[in-house]
C-alpha positions as CSV (number, residue, x, y, z in Angstrom):
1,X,-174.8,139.9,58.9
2,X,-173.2,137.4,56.5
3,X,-174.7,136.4,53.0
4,X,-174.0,132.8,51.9
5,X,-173.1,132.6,48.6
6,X,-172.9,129.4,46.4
7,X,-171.2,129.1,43.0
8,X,-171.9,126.2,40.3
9,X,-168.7,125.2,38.8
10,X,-169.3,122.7,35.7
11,X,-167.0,120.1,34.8
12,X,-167.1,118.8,31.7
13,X,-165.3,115.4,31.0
14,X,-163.3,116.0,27.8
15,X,-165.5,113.3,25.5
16,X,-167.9,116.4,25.9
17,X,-165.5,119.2,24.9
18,X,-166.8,119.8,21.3
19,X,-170.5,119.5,22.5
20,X,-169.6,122.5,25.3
21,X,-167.9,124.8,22.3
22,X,-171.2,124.1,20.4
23,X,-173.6,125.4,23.0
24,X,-171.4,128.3,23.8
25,X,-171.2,129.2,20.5
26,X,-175.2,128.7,19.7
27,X,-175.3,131.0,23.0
28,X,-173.3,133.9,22.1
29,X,-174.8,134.3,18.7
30,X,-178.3,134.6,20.1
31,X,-181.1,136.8,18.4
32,X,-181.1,139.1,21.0
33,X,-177.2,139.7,21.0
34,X,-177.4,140.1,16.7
35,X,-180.5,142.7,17.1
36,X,-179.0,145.3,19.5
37,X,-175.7,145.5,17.7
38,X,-177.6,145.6,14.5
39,X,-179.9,148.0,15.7
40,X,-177.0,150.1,17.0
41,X,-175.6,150.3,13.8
42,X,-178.9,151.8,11.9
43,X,-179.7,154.1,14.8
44,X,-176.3,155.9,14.2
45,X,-177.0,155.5,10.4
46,X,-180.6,156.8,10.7
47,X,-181.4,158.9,14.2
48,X,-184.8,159.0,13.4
49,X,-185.3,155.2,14.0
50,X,-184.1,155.2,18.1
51,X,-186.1,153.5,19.9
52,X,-188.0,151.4,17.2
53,X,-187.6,148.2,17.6
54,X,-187.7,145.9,14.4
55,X,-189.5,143.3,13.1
56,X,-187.2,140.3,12.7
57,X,-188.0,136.9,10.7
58,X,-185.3,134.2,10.0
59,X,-184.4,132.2,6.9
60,X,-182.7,129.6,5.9
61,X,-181.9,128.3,2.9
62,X,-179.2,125.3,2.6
63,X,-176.5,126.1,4.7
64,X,-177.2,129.7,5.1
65,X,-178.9,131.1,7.6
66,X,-179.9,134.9,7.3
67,X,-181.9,137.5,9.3
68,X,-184.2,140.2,8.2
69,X,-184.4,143.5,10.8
70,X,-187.7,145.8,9.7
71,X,-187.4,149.3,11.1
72,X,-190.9,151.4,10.2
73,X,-191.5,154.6,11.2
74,X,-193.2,158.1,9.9
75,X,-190.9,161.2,10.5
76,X,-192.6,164.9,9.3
77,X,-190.7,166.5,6.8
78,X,-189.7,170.2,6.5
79,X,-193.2,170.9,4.6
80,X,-194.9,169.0,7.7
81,X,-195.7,166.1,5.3
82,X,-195.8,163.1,6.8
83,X,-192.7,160.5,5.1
84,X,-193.2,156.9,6.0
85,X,-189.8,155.2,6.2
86,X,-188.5,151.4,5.8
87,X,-185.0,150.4,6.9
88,X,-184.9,146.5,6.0
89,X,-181.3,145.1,7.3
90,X,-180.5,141.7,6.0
91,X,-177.7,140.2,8.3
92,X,-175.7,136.8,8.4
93,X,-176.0,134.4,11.6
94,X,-173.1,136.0,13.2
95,X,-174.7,139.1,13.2
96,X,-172.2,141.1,10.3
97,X,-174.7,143.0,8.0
98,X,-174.9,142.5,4.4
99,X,-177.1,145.2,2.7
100,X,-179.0,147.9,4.0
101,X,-182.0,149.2,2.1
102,X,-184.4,152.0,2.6
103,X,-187.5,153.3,1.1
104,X,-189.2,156.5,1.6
């Protein structure tokens, strides 16, 4: 048996070349891209937060454009207390993280 495959090859004409490097680059900077490397980052900085996923909200003020990664979760300490813990991750739009801070 044979499969029929097609492939879509887009053409641009070059009055549209800036417009094409703008959506690729709105693309590859997408929220879901910045919150799994961001969240990979704090999982190897905190172990205890793998597998929680964050709350995320979006600012913006003027030109910049930020994003704010919540991690909550409640870990037992040694005493078999309960500790409630806050990661809050505050990011530029490209993803590159610009202060970490926790509480406990």
């Amino acid at each position: 048996m044979c499969q029929q495959v097609s492939q879509v090859i887009w053409i641009y004409p070059p009055s549209y070349a800036g417009q094409v490097k703008l959506l690729m680059a709105e693309h590859s900077m997408n929220d879901d891209w910045i919150v799994q490397s961001v969240s990979a980052q704090v999982f190897r900085q905190y172990p205890e937060l793998k597998g929680i996923h964050p709350d995320v909200h979006w600012t913006q003020n003027g030109e910049t454009k930020r994003c704010s990664l919540i991690f909550q979760t409640t870990v037992k300490t040694a005493t078999g207390k309960n500790l409630h813990r806050r990661i809050k991750v505050v990011t530029n739009a490209d993803g590159k993280i610009q202060k970490i801070s926790s509480s406990r």
